[in-house]
C-alpha positions in Angstrom: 212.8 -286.2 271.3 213.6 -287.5 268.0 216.8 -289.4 267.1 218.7 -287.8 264.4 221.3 -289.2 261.4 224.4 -290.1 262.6 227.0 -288.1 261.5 230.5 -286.5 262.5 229.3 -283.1 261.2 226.7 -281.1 262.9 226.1 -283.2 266.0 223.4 -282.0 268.3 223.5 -282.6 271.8 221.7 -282.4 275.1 222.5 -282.3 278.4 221.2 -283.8 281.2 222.4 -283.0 284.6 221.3 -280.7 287.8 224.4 -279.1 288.5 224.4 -275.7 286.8 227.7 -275.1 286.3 228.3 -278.8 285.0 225.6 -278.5 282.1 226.9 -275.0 281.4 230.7 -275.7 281.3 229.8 -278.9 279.2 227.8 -277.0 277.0 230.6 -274.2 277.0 232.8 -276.7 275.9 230.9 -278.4 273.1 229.9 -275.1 271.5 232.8 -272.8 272.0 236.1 -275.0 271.3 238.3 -275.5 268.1 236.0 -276.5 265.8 233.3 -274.8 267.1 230.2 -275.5 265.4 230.6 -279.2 264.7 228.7 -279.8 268.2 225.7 -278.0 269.1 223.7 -278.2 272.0 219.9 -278.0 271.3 218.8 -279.2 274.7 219.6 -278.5 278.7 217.0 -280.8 280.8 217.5 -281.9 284.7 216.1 -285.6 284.6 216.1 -288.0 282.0 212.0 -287.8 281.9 212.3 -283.9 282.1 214.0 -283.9 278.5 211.8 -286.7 277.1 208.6 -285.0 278.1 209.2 -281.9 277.5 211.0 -282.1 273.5 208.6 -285.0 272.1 208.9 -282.7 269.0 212.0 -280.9 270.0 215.0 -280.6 267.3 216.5 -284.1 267.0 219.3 -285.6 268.9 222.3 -287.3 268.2 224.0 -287.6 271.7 223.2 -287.2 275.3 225.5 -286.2 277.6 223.9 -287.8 281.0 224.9 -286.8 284.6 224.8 -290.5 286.4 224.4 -288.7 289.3 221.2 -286.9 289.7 218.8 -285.5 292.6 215.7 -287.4 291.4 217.5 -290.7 292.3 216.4 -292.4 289.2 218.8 -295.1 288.8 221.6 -294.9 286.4 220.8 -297.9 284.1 216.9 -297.1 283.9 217.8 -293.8 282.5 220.3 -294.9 279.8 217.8 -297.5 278.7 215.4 -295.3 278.3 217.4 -292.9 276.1 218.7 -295.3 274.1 214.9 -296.6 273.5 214.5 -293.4 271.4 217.6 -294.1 269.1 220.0 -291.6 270.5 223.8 -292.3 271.8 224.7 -291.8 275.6 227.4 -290.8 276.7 227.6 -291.2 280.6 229.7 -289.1 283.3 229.8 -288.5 287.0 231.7 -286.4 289.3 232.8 -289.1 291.6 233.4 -291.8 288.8 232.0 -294.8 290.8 233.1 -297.9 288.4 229.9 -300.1 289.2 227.2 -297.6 288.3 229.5 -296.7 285.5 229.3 -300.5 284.6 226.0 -300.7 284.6 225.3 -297.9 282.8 227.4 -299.0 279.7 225.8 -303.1 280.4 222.1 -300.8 279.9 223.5 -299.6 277.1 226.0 -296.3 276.9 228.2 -296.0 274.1 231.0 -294.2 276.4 232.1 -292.9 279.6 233.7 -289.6 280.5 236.1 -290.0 283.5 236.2 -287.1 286.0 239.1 -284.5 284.6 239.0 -284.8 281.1 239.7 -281.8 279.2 237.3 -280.2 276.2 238.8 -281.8 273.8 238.1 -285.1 275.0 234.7 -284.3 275.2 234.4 -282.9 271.7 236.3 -286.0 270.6 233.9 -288.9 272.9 230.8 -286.7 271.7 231.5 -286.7 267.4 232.6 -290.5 268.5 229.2 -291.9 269.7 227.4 -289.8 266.9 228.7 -291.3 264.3 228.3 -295.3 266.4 231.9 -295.6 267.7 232.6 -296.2 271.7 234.5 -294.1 274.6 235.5 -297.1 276.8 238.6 -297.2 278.5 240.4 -300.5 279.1 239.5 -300.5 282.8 236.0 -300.1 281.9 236.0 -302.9 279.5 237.6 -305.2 281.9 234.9 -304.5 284.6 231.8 -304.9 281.9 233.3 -308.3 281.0 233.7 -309.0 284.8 230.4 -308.3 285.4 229.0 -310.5 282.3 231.0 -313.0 283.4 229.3 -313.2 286.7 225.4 -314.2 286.1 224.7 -316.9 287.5 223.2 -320.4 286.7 219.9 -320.1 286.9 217.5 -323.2 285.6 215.0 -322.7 282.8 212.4 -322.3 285.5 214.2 -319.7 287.7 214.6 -318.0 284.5 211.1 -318.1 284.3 210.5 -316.6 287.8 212.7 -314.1 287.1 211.0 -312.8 284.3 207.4 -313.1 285.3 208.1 -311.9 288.6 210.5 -309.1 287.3 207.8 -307.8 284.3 204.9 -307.5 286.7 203.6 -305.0 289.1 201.4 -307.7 290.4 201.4 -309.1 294.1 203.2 -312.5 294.4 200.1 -314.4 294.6 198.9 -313.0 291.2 202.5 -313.8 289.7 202.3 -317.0 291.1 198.9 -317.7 289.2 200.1 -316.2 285.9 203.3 -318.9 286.4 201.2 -321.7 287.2 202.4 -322.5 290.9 201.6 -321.9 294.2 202.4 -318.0 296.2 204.8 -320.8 298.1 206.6 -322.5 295.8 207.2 -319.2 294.1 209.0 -317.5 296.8 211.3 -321.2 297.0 212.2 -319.8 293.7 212.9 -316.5 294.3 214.9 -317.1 297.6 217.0 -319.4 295.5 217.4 -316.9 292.8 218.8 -314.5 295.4 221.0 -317.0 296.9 222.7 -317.5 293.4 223.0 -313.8 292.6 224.6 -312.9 296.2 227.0 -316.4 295.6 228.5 -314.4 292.1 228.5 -310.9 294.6 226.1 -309.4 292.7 222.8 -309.1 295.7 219.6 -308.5 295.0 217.5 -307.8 298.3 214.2 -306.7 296.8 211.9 -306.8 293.6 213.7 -303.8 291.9 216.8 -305.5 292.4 215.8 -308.6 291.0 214.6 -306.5 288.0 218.1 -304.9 287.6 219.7 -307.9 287.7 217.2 -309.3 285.0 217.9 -306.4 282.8 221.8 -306.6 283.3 222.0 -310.3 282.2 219.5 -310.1 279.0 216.5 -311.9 280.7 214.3 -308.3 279.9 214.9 -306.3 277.0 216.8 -303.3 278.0 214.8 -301.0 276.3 211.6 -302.1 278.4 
């Protein structure tokens, strides 16, 4: 999938989501609205790794409309980080309009959020907004990203350290330990600590891919990763 010039005219779309009737009435909306013809929707995919597989040389997108809510149980944040590794906007919605996974979508980098019952026109309006490098956030939203950035905790130079080589690495913990230059021990002292700090802000993180989330979240990884 290749990312196309920004622009307010001509935006191509795609939509990502496995409800039928969802990707249909979006694409409904985009396509067949006043103004029809300044949005067009080039691509229909049900996972985020079903559209970037299967359009490597596909027509290029501007926006993605992406489902946060999807059967594959990919996580919400790994998928916007992965779309916006290709140069696209995303542009995030769910049915049930969870605030957290919203949250983190938009911390992995979403340029806008659709709330459950918006109209066409809104979604005409949030669409031509991302394209041309403008954000849908609501003030609600805003308040809960800053929230959340204002929650990482304090971690030392060396737990930062952890974090990231234990984080980045499929390895076993004794391996990780080895690359960090410690003991398999004194690494999990580290990592418990870590944990203690993230679950004293409320923000747990019970196992590796948690720890990873977390790491991405507060800048320690590159999002795009």
């Amino acid at each position: 999938m290749q990312p196309a010039r920004q622009t307010t005219e001509d935006v191509r779309v795609a939509v990502v989501s496995d409800h039928g009737v969802v990707a249909a009435g979006m694409t409904a909306w985009l396509e067949d609205g006043p103004g029809s013809g300044a949005t067009t929707v080039v691509a229909e995919a049900t996972t985020v790794a079903q559209l970037l597989s299967a359009r490597p040389e596909g027509p290029p997108v501007d926006v993605v409309l992406l489902d946060l809510l999807l059967a594959d149980r990919s996580h919400p944040a790994d998928n916007v980080a992965a779309l916006v590794a290709t140069g696209v906007g995303v542009l995030v919605f769910s049915l049930d309009g969870d605030l957290r996974r919203v949250t983190e979508a938009v911390r992995a980098g979403a340029a806008g959020h659709l709330p459950p019952g918006v109209g066409p026109a809104v979604v005409r309006e949030a669409v031509t907004a991302v394209a041309a490098g403008g954000h849908v956030l609501d003030d609600e939203l805003r308040r809960a990203v800053a929230e959340l950035a204002g929650r990482r905790p304090d971690l030392s130079p060396r737990q930062q350290d952890v974090l990231v080589g234990y984080t980045s690495s499929a390895t076993k913990l004794p391996t990780v330990a080895r690359g960090l230059d410690m003991r398999p021990e004194t690494l999990k002292t580290h990592l418990r600590r870590i944990k203690e700090k993230y679950a004293a802000v409320g923000r747990p993180a019970h196992t590796r891919l948690d720890l990873y989330r977390r790491a991405r979240e507060d800048g320690y990884l590159d999002p795009s990763a």
